[in-house]
Structures are given as structure tokens and as C-alpha cells.
C-alpha positions in Angstrom: 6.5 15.0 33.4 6.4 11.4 32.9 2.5 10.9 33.7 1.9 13.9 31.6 3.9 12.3 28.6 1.5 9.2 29.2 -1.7 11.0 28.9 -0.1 12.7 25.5 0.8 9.4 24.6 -3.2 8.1 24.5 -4.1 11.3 22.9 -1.8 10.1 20.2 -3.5 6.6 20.1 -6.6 8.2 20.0 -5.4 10.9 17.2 -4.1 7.6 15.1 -7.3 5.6 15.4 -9.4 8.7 14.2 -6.3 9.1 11.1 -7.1 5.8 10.3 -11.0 6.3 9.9 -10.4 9.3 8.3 -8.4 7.9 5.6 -10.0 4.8 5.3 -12.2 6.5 2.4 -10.0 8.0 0.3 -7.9 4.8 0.6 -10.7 2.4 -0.1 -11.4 4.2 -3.3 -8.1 3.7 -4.4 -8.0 0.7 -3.2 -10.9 -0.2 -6.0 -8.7 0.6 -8.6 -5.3 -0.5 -7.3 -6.1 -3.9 -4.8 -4.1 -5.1 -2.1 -3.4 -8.4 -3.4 -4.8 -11.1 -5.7 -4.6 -14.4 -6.2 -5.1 -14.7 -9.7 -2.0 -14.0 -12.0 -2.7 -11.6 -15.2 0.0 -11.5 -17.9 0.4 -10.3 -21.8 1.5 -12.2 -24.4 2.3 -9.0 -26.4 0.1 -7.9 -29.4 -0.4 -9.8 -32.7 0.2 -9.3 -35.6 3.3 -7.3 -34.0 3.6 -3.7 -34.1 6.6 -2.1 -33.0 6.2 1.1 -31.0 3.2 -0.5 -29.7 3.4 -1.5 -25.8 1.1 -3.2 -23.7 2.4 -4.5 -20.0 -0.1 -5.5 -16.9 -0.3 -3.0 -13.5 -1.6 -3.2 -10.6 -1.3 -6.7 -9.7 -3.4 -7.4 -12.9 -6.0 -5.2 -12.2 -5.5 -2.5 -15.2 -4.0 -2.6 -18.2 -1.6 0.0 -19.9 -1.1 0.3 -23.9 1.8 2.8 -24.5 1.8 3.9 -29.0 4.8 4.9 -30.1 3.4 3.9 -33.8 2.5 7.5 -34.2 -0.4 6.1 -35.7 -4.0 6.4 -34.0 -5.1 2.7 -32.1 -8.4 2.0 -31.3 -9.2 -0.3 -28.1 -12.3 -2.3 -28.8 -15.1 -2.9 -26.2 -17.0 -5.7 -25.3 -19.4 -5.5 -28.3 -17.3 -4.7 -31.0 -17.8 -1.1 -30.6 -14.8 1.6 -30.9 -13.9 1.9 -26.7 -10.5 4.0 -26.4 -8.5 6.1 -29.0 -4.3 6.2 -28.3 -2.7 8.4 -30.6 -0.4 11.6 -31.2 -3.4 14.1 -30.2 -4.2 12.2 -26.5 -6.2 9.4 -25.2 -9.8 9.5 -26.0 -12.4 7.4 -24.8 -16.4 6.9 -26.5 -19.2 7.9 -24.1 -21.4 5.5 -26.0 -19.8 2.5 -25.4 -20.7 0.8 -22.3 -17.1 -0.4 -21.7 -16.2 3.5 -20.7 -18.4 2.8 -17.8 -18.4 -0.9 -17.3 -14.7 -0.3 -16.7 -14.6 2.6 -14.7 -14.2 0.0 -11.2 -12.3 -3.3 -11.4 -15.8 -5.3 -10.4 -17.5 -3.7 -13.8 -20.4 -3.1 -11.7 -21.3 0.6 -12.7 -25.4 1.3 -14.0 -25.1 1.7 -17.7 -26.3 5.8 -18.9 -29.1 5.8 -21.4 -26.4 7.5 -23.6 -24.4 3.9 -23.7 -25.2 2.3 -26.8 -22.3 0.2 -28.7 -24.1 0.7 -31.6 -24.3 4.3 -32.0 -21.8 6.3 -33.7 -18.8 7.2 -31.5 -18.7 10.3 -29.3 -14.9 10.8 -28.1 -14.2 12.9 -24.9 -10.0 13.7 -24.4 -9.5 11.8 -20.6 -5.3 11.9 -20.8 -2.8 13.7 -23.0 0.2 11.9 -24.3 -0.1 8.3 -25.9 -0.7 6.1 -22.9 -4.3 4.4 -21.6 -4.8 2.6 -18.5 -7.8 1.1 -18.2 -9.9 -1.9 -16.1 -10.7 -4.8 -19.0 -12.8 -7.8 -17.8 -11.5 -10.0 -20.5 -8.3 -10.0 -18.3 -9.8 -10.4 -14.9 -11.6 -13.0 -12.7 -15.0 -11.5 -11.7 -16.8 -14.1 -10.2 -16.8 -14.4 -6.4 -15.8 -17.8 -6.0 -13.3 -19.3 -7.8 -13.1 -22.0 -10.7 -14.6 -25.2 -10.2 -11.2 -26.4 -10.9 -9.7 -24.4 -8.6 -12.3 -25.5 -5.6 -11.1 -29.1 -6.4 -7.5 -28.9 -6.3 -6.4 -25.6 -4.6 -2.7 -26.4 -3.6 -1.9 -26.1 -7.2 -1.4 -23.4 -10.1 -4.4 -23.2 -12.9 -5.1 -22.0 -16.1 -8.0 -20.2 -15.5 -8.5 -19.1 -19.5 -6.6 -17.2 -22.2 -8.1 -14.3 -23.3 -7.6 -11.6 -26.1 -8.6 -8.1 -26.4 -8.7 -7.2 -29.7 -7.5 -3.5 -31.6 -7.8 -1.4 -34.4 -4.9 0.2 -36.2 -6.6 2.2 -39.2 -8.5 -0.9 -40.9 -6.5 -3.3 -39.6 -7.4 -6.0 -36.6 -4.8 -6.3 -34.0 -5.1 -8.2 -30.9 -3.5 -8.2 -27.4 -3.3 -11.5 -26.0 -3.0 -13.0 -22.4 -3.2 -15.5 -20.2 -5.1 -15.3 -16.8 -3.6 -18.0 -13.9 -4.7 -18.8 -10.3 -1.7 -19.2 -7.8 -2.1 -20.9 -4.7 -2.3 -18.4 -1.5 0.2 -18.3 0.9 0.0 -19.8 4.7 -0.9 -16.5 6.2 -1.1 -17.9 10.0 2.3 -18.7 9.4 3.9 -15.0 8.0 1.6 -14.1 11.3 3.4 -16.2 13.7 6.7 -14.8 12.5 5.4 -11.6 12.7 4.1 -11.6 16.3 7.3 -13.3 17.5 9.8 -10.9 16.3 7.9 -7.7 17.7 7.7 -9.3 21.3 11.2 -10.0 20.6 11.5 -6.1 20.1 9.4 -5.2 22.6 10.9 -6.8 25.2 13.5 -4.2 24.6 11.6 -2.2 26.9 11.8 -4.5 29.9 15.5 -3.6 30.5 16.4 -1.0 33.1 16.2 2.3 31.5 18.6 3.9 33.4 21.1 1.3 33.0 23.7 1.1 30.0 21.2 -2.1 29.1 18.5 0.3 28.4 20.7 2.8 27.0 21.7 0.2 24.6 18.2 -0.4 24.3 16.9 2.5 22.7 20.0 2.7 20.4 18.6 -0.2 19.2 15.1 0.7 18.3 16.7 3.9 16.4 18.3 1.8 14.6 14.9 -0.4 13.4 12.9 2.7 12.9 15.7 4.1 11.1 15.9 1.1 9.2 11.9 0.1 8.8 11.4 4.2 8.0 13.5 4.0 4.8 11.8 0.6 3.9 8.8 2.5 4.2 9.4 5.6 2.1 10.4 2.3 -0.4 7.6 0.2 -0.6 5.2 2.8 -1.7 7.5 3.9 -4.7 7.1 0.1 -5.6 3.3 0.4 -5.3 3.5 3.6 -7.7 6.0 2.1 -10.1 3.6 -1.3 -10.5 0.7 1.1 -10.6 2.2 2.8 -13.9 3.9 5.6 -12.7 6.3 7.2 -15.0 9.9 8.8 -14.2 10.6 10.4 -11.1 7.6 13.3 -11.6 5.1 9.9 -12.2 6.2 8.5 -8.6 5.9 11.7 -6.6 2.9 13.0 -7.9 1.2 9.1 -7.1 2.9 9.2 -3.5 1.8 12.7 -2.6 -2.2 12.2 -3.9 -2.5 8.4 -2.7 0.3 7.1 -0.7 1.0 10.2 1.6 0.5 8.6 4.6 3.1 5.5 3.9 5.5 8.4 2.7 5.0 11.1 6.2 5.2 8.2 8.5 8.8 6.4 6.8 9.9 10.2 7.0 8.4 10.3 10.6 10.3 7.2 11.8 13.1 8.0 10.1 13.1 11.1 12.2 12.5 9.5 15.5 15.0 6.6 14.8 17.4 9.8 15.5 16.0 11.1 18.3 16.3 8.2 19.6 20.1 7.7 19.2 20.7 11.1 20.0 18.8 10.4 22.9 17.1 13.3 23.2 14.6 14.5 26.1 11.2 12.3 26.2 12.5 9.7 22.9 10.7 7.1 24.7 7.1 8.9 24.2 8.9 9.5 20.4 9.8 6.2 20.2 6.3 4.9 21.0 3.9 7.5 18.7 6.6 6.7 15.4 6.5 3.1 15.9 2.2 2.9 16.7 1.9 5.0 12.9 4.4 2.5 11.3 3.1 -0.1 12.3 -0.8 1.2 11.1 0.1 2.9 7.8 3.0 0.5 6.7 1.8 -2.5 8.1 -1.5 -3.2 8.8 -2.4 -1.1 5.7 -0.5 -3.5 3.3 -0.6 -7.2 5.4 -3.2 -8.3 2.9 0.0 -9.5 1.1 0.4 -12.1 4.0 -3.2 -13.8 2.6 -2.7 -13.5 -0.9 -0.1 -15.5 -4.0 0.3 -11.8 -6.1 1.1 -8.9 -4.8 1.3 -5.1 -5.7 4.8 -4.3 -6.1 7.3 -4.4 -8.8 9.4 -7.5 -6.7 8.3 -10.7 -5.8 5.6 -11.5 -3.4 7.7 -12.9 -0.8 10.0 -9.5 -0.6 6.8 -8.0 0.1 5.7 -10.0 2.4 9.0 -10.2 4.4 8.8 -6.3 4.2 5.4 -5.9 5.5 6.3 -8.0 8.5 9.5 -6.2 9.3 7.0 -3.1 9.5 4.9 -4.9 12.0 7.6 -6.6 14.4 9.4 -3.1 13.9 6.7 -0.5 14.7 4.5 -3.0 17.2 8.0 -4.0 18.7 8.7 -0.1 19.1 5.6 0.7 20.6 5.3 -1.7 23.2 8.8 -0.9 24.5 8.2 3.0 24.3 5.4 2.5 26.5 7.2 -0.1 29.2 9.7 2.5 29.5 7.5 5.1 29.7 5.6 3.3 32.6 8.7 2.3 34.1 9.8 5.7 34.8 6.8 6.4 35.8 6.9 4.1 38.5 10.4 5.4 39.5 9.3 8.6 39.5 6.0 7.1 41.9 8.5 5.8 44.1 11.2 8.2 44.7 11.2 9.8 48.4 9.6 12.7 48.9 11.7 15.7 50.2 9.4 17.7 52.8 10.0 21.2 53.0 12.1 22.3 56.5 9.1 23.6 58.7 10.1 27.1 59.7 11.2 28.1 63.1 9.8 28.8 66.3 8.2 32.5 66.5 10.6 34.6 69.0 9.2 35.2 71.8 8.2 39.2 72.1 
């Protein structure tokens, strides 16, 4: 039973390492539009001259802005060479196929090949992309697009800089309206240092399976990894709300409709440990293979997928940087931890079961003699 568990148990690693692959697609395109982490800070000073009913707030660590009009007027986002760009009004969002901005700004790098149709200086052509009155939309005048960083940045990076202040300017009717902004770099992290912790505190957990697991040590023992997976499965089903709600999501319909098309994976495997947290408590037949195969996909999709937060200052979520980071490791120590100890236990009762006695069968009696 137990060497048959193990051989399920590689299947699974095998199964998780081709999930990975297979999602790595799909998550790298969203991952265009929506990054891991930053290091340059993007922020709105509002829009001038005001207009109330008129909202503009940065998402995605910086990488999009969103312009919400309540004005019940129509607002016009201008592109990068004064042409008409987006439309925001009662009838939807619209944006102009001629102006190169519509496809300049469809990737955060602005690298798209321009149509022959692009042509600022023709008249506008207006395509509906959204209903309601909001626009989210990649604008380089709020981003750093250069590979390396500032040459004041390269000369003292330990320290916050002003990289510029930049405006994007709007049309209401006739009228010029701007939204303003200020773009910052923020000194990185230590990340060898959020990995030391991190490496620490899941052989701390993992030693959890070095205890006898027949004993009331290791019984003990695997209350205690329920308890994490409990714990680091509900943190888990969290942070990917956060990554919606900075990402723009709206109301409760906004958030589930972002977790099911890009965030699934976080979501089933929070769910998933949750689950097995359970098991384990309840200690239920094979919760050490359980144990194991929850704790491997936690720490994959909940951890590795978001450590780039270790490495960089800004981070994608709607709480500071260094929640996320503290989060992220907990996945780590909590799902690396939980794995290695599933498996010592599993190979420790292997071994028992290796070295148990052997009954033989009674050989059967002498033949009677005719």
C-alpha cells in the first residue's frame, strides 16, 4: 500500500510539473498586462482643472490606468500625437482604430507593429471595446520603458528617485483637461534575505516529518501541518482577490469573474489545501500522500508563482509590499515544509512496512500413509 502510494506520489510531481508548463502560457500573457512586481512607483495626482464625477486611480502595480465618468458627459483620452484615443461616456467605452495609441498600448512594453490603418491624423473611427463608463488602458507617459534604469538611479540606487512627472491630457466637449502623475523609483528589496527566511522556516516544517509516525509525536505532527495548510489555504484563496481588486476588479461579480479566467489555479489549490489541512486532522487513511500532493501545488501556484515580490519595492496587491512578501513566504515554508514531511513519513512507513517479519504460511501435513 505504502510503495504504491509512493509511486502515485511521483505521478503527482510529474502531473504538477506538466500543470505548470501548461499554464505557464496563459499566465505569461496575463502576466504582460498585469506584472509581478515593479520597481518603479506610478501615482495620480487627480485631474485638472477638477471635474467631479471624473475618477482616475493607478492598477496593476502601475502598469494600467483606470478613468471611471460619472460626469455623464462624453471624455475623450488623448494619444500620443494629439489625436482623439479613447471615448468614456453614457453609451460605453470606445476606442479609435486610427490612432496608433490603440495599438501601441495594447502590451505594457508598447512594442506592437503599427497597421497601415494607424494614422493620428486621420479622422477618427470608433469601435465599442467595454460597456459602462470605465477604460483601462496601458499609457507610456506613466511608465518606465527603458531597460535599464535612470542614470540617476545607476548612481545612487539605495535611494527613492523622481524619475519624471508626467501628464496625460483629456477632452471634455472643447475643453482641455489633464490627468497628472508622478512616476518614482523605490529601492528593491534584499531578496537573499526574504529567501533565507523562507528556506529556514520550511525545514523547520519539514522536519515535522522526522518524528515517529506512529507515536503521539507524529500524531501531533500531522495535526500540525493541517493546521498550516488550513491556514496557508485560506491565505491563498486571499491573495488572489488582492491581485483582482488592484487589477480593477469591481464588486464581488468583478473579483470572481477575474479569479475564475486568470487566477484559477491560486483559487483550486487554497480550496485544495484547505481540504487536505482536514484530512489531515481528521486523520484520515493515506493523509500523509494528501499532505504531500496539497503542500507540492501550494507551494508552485501560491508561491513560486508570486515570489517575484521577494525581488522587487512594488507589488501587486491592494496592501503593502511587505504583507505580500511575508505572505508569499509563508506559502513557501508552508507548502515546501508540508511536502517534505509528507514524503519522510511516507518513506518511513515504508521502511516499517520493509522491515516487519514475515509470517510464512504453516506448510501442510504429512500425506497419510495408504
Amino acid at each position: 500500500m505504502i510503495r504504491t502510494l509512493l509511486g502515485r506520489a511521483g505521478l503527482v510531481a510529474a502531473a504538477a510539473g506538466l500543470a505548470t508548463v501548461i499554464s505557464a502560457a496563459p499566465a505569461a500573457a496575463h502576466g504582460a498586462d498585469a506584472p509581478d512586481g515593479t520597481d518603479y512607483r506610478t501615482r495620480t495626482t487627480g485631474v485638472a482643472p477638477a471635474r467631479p464625477g471624473l475618477e482616475v486611480r493607478v492598477i496593476e502595480a502601475g502598469a494600467r490606468l483606470e478613468l471611471t465618468n460619472h460626469t455623464g458627459r462624453t471624455i475623450e483620452v488623448i494619444g500620443y500625437s494629439g489625436e482623439p484615443y479613447l471615448r468614456v461616456g453614457p453609451d460605453g467605452v470606445f476606442e479609435n482604430s486610427r490612432s496608433p495609441a490603440t495599438y501601441l498600448n495594447s502590451t505594457i512594453t508598447g512594442e506592437t507593429a503599427l497597421p497601415a490603418e494607424a494614422d493620428p491624423a486621420a479622422a477618427p473611427v470608433w469601435r465599442r471595446i467595454a460597456d459602462g463608463t470605465t477604460a483601462r488602458w496601458h499609457d507610456q507617459r506613466a511608465l518606465w520603458q527603458e531597460s535599464a534604469p535612470p542614470a540617476a538611479v545607476r548612481a545612487a540606487p539605495e535611494r527613492e528617485h523622481r524619475v519624471r512627472n508626467w501628464s496625460i491630457p483629456l477632452r471634455d466637449g472643447t475643453d482641455p483637461v489633464a490627468i497628472g502623475g508622478t512616476l518614482d523609483w523605490v529601492p528593491p528589496p534584499d531578496a537573499y534575505t526574504w529567501w533565507a527566511v523562507t528556506i529556514v522556516g520550511l525545514l523547520a516544517v519539514g522536519a515535522l516529518g522526522l518524528l515517529p509516525a506512529a507515536g503521539p509525536a507524529g500524531a501531533r505532527a500531522l495535526s500540525a501541518l493541517g493546521v498550516l495548510l488550513m491556514v496557508g489555504g485560506a491565505l491563498t484563496v486571499g491573495y488572489p482577490v488582492g491581485r483582482e481588486l488592484d487589477a480593477g476588479a469591481q464588486g464581488v461579480g468583478g473579483v470572481l469573474v477575474g479569479l475564475l479566467s486568470g487566477q484559477i489555479w491560486s483559487l483550486l489549490t487554497g480550496l485544495g489545501a484547505i481540504a487536505a489541512g482536514w484530512y489531515a486532522l481528521r486523520r484520515r487513511p493515506a493523509a500523509d500522500f494528501v499532505v504531500a500532493l496539497a503542500g507540492a501545488c501550494l507551494a508552485l501556484f501560491a508561491g513560486a508563482a508570486n515570489a517575484a515580490v521577494f525581488a522587487r519595492a512594488i507589488a501587486p496587491v491592494p496592501w503593502p509590499p511587505t504583507t505580500a512578501r511575508v505572505l508569499v513566504a509563508l506559502f513557501l515554508i508552508t507548502g515546501a515544509g508540508a511536502t517534505a514531511a509528507g514524503i519522510l513519513r511516507l518513506h518511513a512507513a515504508s521502511r516499517s512496512t520493509a522491515a516487519a517479519p514475515r509470517v510464512e504460511p504453516a506448510e501442510s501435513g504429512s500425506t497419510a500413509a495408504g
